[in-house]
ChimeraX commands (.cxc) that place a marker at each C-alpha (Angstrom):
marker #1 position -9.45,-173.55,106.37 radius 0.5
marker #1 position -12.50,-174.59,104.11 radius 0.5
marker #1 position -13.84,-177.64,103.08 radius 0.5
marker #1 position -14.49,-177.85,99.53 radius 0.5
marker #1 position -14.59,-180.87,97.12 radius 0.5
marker #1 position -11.46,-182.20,96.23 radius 0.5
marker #1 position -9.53,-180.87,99.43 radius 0.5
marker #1 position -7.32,-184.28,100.76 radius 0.5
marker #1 position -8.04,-184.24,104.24 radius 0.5
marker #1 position -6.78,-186.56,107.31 radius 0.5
marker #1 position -8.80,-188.26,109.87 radius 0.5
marker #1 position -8.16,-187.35,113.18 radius 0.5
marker #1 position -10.56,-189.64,115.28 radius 0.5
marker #1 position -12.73,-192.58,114.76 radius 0.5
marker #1 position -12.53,-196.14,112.57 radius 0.5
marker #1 position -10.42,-194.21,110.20 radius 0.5
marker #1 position -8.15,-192.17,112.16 radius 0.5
marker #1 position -4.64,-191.73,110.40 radius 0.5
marker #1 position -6.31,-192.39,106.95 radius 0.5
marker #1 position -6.48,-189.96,104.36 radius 0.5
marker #1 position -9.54,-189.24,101.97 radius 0.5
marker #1 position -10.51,-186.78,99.34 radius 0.5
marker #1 position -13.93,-184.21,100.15 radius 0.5
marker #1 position -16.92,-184.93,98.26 radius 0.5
marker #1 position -19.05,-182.32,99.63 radius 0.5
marker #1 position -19.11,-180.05,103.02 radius 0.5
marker #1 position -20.87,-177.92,104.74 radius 0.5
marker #1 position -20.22,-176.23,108.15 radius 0.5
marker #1 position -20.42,-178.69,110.62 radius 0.5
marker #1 position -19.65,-182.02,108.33 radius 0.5
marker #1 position -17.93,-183.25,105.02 radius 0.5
marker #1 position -18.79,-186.33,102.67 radius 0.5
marker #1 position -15.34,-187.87,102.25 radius 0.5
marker #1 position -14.02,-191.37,100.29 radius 0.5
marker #1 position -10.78,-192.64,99.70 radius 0.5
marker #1 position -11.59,-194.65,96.76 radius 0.5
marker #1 position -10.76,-197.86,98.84 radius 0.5
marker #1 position -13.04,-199.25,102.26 radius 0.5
marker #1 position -14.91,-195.56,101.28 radius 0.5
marker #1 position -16.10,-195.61,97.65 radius 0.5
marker #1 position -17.83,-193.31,95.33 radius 0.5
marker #1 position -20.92,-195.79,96.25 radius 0.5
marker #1 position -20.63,-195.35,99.89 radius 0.5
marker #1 position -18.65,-192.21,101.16 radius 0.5
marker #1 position -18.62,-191.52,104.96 radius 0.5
marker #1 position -20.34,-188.11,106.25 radius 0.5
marker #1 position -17.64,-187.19,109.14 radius 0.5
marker #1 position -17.95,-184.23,111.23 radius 0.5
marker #1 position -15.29,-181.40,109.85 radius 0.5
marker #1 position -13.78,-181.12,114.03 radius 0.5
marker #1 position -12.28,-184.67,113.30 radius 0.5
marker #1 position -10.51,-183.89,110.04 radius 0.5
marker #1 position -6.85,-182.24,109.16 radius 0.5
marker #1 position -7.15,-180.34,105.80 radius 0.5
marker #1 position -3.44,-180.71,103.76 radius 0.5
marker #1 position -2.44,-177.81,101.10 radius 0.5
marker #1 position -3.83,-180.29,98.78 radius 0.5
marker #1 position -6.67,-179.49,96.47 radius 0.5
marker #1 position -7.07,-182.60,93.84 radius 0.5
marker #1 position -8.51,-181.46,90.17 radius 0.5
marker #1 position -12.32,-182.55,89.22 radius 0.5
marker #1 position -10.98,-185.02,86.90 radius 0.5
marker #1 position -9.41,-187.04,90.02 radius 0.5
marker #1 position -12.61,-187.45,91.79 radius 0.5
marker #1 position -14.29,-189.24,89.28 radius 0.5
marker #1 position -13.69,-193.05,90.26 radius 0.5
marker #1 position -12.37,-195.13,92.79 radius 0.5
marker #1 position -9.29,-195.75,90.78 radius 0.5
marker #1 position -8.33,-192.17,90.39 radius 0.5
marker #1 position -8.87,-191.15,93.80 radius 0.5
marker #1 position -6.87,-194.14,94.60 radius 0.5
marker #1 position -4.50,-193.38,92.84 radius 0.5
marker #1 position -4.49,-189.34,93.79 radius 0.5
marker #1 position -4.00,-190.44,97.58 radius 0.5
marker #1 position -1.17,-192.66,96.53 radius 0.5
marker #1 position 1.46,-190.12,97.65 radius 0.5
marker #1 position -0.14,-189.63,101.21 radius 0.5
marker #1 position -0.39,-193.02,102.15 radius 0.5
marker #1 position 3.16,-193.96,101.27 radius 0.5
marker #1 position 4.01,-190.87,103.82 radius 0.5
marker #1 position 5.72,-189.14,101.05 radius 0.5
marker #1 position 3.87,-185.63,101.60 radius 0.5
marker #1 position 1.99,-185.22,105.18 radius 0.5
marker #1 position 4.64,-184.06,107.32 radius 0.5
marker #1 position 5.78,-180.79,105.74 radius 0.5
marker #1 position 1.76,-180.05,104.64 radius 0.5
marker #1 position -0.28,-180.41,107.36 radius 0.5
marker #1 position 2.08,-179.98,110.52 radius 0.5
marker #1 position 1.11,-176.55,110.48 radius 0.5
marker #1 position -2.26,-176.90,110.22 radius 0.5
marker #1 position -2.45,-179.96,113.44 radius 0.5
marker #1 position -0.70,-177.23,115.49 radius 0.5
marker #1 position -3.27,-174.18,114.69 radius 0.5
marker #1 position -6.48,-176.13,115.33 radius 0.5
marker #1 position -7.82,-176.22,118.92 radius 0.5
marker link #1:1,2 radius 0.2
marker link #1:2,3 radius 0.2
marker link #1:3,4 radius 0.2
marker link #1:4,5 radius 0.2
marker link #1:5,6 radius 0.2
marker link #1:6,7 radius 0.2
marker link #1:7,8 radius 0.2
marker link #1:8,9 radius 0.2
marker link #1:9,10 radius 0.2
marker link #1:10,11 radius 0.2
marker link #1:11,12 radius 0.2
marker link #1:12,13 radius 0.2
marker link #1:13,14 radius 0.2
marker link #1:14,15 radius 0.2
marker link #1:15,16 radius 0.2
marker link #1:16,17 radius 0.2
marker link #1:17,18 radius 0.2
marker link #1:18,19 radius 0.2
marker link #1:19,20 radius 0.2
marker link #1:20,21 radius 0.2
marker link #1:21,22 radius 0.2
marker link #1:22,23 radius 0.2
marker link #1:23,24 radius 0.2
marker link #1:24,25 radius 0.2
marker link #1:25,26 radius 0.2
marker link #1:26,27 radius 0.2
marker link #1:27,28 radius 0.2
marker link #1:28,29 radius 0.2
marker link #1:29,30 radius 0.2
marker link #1:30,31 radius 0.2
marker link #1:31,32 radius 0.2
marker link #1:32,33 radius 0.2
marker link #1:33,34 radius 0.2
marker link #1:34,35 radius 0.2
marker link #1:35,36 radius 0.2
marker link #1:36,37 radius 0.2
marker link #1:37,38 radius 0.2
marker link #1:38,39 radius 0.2
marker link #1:39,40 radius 0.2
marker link #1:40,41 radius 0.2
marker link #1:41,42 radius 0.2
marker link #1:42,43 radius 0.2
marker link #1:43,44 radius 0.2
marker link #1:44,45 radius 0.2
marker link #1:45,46 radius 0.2
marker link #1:46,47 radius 0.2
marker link #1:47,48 radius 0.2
marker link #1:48,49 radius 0.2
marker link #1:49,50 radius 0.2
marker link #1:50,51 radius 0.2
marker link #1:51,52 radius 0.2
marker link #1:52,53 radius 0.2
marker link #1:53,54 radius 0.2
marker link #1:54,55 radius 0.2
marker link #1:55,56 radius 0.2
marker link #1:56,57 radius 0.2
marker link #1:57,58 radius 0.2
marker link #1:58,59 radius 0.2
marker link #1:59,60 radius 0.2
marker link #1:60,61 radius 0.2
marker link #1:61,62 radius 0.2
marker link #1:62,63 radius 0.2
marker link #1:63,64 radius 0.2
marker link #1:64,65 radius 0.2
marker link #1:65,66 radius 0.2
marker link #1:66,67 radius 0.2
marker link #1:67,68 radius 0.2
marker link #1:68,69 radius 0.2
marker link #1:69,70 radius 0.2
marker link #1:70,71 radius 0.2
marker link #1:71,72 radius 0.2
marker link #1:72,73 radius 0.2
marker link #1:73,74 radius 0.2
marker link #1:74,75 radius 0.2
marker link #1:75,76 radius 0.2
marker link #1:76,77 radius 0.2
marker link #1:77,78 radius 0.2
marker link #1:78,79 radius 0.2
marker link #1:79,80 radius 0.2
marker link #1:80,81 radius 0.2
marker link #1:81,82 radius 0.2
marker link #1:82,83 radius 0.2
marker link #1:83,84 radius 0.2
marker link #1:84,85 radius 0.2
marker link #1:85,86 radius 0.2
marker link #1:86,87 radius 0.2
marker link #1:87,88 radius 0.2
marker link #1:88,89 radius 0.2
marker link #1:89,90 radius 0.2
marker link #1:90,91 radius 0.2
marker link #1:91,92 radius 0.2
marker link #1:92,93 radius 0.2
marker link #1:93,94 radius 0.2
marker link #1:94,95 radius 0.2
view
């Protein structure tokens, strides 16, 4: 799958890992992902694309323009309520 902004993606390894976070920018080796939260709009974390789980999720523009809506956008995945029929898939088709 591609990166591209406003794809919710999980952290697989690192600080982070478990956390979810919404793509700023990518390119092929790395994306510039926040979660609103510890990562802000201010200071988003460059993370190489290996260590992140895309979901089916792409968030509108609108959503990724402050902290509070992105907060609010990732609501849903960090209450659990959508990353086990989205991304399960996915974990199993990356090597």
């Amino acid at each position: 799958m591609e990166f591209i902004r406003g794809l919710v993606v999980r952290s697989a390894a690192g600080r982070d890992k478990g956390g979810f976070f919404a793509v700023l920018q990518a390119d092929a080796l790395s994306a510039v992902i926040c979660n609103g939260k510890r990562r802000s709009l201010e200071h988003p974390k460059t993370k190489n694309v290996k260590h992140l789980f895309p979901t089916n999720t792409l968030l509108p523009e609108q959503s990724l323009q402050t902290n509070r809506e992105i907060r609010r956008a990732l609501a849903a995945y960090e209450a659990g309520d959508r990353f086990p029929h989205e991304e399960a898939n996915v974990c199993r088709n990356r090597t």
